[in-house]
N, C-alpha and C positions, 0 to 999 in steps of 0.2 A: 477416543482420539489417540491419536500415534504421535511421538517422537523424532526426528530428526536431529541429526546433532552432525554436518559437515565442518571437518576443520579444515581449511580450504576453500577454493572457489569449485564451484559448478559449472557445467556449460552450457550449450544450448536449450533454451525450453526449459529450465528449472522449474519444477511445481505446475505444468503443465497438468490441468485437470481435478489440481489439487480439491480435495471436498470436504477435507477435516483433520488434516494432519498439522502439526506444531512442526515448524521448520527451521534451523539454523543455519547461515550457508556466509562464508566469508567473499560472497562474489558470486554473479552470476551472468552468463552470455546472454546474446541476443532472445527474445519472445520470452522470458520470465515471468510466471504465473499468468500462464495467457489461459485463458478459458477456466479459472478458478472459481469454485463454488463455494469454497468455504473453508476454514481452518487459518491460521494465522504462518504467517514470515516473517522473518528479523532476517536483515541482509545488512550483513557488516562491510560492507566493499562496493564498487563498483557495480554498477546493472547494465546488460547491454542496452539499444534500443529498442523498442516495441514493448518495451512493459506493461505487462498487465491487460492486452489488447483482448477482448471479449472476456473482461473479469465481470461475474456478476455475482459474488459474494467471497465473504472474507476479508481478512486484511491483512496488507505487507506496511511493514517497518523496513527505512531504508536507513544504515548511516552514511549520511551524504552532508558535510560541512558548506560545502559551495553551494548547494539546491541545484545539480545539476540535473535530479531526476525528472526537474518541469521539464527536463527537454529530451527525456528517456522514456517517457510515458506514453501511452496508445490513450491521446487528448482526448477521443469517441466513447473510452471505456471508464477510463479512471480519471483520479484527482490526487491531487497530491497538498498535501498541508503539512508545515512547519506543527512538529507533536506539540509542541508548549502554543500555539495556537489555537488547538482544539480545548474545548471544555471538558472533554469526556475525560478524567484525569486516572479512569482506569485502562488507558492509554498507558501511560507511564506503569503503571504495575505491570502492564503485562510483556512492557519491554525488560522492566528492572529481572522479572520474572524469567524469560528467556536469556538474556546474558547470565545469569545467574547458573543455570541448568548449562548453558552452554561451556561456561567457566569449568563446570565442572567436570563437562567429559572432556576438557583438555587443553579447549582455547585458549592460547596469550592473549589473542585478541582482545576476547572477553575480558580475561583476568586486567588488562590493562584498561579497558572502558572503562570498568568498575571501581579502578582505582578513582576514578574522576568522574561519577558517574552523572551530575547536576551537568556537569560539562557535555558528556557525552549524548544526555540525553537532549540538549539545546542543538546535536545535530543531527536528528530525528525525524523522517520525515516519513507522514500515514499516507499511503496509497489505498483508498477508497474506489469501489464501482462507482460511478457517477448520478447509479439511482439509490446508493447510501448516501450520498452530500447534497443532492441537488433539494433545493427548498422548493414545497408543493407552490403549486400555480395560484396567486391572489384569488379566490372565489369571483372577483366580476372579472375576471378572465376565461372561465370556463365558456365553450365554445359552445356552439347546439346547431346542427345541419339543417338548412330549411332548404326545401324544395330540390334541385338538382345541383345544391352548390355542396362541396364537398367542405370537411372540417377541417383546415389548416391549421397545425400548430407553428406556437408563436415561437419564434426564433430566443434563445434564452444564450449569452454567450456569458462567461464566467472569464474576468481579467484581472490574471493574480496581482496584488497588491505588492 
């Protein structure tokens, strides 16, 4: 895996393709990790719209105090969750981890998170593919095609809390 370290914002298409690469970026324009496969993001700033829109692996870290990334996001592809939300608490390392590295090729930004970091990381938010968070189908849901009816899946809508 690769490195990134932008002190500064990015623009269009940021991490566009991305499939393993560790990425730093104080901001990023519209289509942001669109068609990612893999590799982690930490986005200290702003995102434009369409984020994440045909992501199907990987994960982005956004700092976003307001949550305004549930309304930045490509709703088809990704998900977005408040990090002190999730259980997986090697979430948090791997954010503490990236600021850290980032701090140190030069970021105030960073270096300023870090001063308050229990803080900064309450404004955290994981952007997941939607076939990383979505919970498997109840077993007596499973469908089975008889005769010439075809197998419809069941409408599943996810309404953030």
């Amino acid at each position: 895996s690769s490195d990134l370290h932008v002190i500064g914002r990015a623009g269009m298409r940021f991490a566009v393709r991305n499939a393993g690469a560790d990425a730093v970026v104080e901001g990023v324009g519209p289509h942001g990790a669109e068609y990612m496969t893999g590799g982690t993001l930490l986005i200290l700033g702003s995102v434009g719209p369409n984020f994440g829109a045909g992501m199907t692996g990987g994960r982005a870290y956004v700092l976003d105090p307001a949550g305004s990334i549930r309304e930045r996001i490509d709703p088809t592809s990704v998900a977005a969750h408040r990090l002190l939300d999730i259980e997986d608490s090697g979430h948090a390392a791997d954010v503490a981890r990236l600021l850290r590295l980032h701090r140190d090729a030069g970021s105030a930004v960073a270096a300023e998170l870090l001063a308050d970091e229990a803080h900064a990381l309450r404004s955290i938010w994981v952007v997941l593919p939607i076939d990383q968070t979505a919970p498997a189908a109840p077993a007596h849901d499973r469908r089975v095609a008889t005769g010439s009816q075809p197998i419809r899946p069941a409408i599943v809508m996810a309404v953030p809390s």
